[in-house]
C-alpha positions in Angstrom: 0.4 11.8 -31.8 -1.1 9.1 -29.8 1.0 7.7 -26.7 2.1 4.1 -26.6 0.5 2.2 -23.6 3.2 0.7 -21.4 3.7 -2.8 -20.8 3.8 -3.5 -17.2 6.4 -4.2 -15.4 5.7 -7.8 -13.6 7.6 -9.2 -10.3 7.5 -11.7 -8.2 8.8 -11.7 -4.3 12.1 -12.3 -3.6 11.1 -15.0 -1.1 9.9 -17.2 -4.3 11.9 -20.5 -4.9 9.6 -22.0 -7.6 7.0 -20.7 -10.5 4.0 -21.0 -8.6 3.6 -17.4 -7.1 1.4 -14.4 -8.2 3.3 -11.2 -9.8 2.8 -7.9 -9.2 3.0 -4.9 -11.0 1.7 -0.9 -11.0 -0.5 -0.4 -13.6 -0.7 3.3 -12.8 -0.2 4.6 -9.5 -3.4 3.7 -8.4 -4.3 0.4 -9.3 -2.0 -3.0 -9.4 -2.4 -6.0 -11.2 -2.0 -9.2 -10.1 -1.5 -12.4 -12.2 -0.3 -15.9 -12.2 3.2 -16.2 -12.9 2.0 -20.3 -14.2 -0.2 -18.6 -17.1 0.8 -14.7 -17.8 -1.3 -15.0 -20.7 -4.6 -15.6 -19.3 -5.0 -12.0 -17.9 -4.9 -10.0 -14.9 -6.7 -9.0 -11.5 -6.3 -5.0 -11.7 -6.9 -3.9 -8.1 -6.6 -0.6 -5.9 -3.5 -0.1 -3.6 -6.0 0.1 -1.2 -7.3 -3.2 -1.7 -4.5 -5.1 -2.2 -3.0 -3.7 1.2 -6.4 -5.2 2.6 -5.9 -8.2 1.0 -2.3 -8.4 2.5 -3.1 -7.6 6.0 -6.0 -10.5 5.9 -3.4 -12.7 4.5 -1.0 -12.0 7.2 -3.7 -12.0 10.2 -4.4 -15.6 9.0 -8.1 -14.0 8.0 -8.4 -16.6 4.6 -9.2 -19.6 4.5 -6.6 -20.1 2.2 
């Protein structure tokens, strides 16, 4: 018997007042993928926990030139 692959479960922040935001969701414990909540069909940026928490800290220390 083979097992069923689980669809993600995709959110957005709570903060989000318009489409135009990245979801998140746990792909399996140790990787996340992110995607643009614009076009969910065009894929997804699977990334370690690890390096999405770096990602967030540059973010947040204004380290992007974003």
């Amino acid at each position: 018997m083979t097992k069923q692959a689980r669809e993600p479960q995709w959110r957005t922040s709570t903060y989000t007042e318009a489409q135009d935001c990245v979801e998140l969701a746990s792909l399996d414990g140790a990787s996340v993928g992110i995607r643009d909540s614009k076009d969910p069909r065009s894929g997804y940026l699977a990334v370690s926990v690890a390096e999405l928490n770096s990602l967030i800290d540059r973010i947040k220390a204004d380290g992007l030139d974003l």
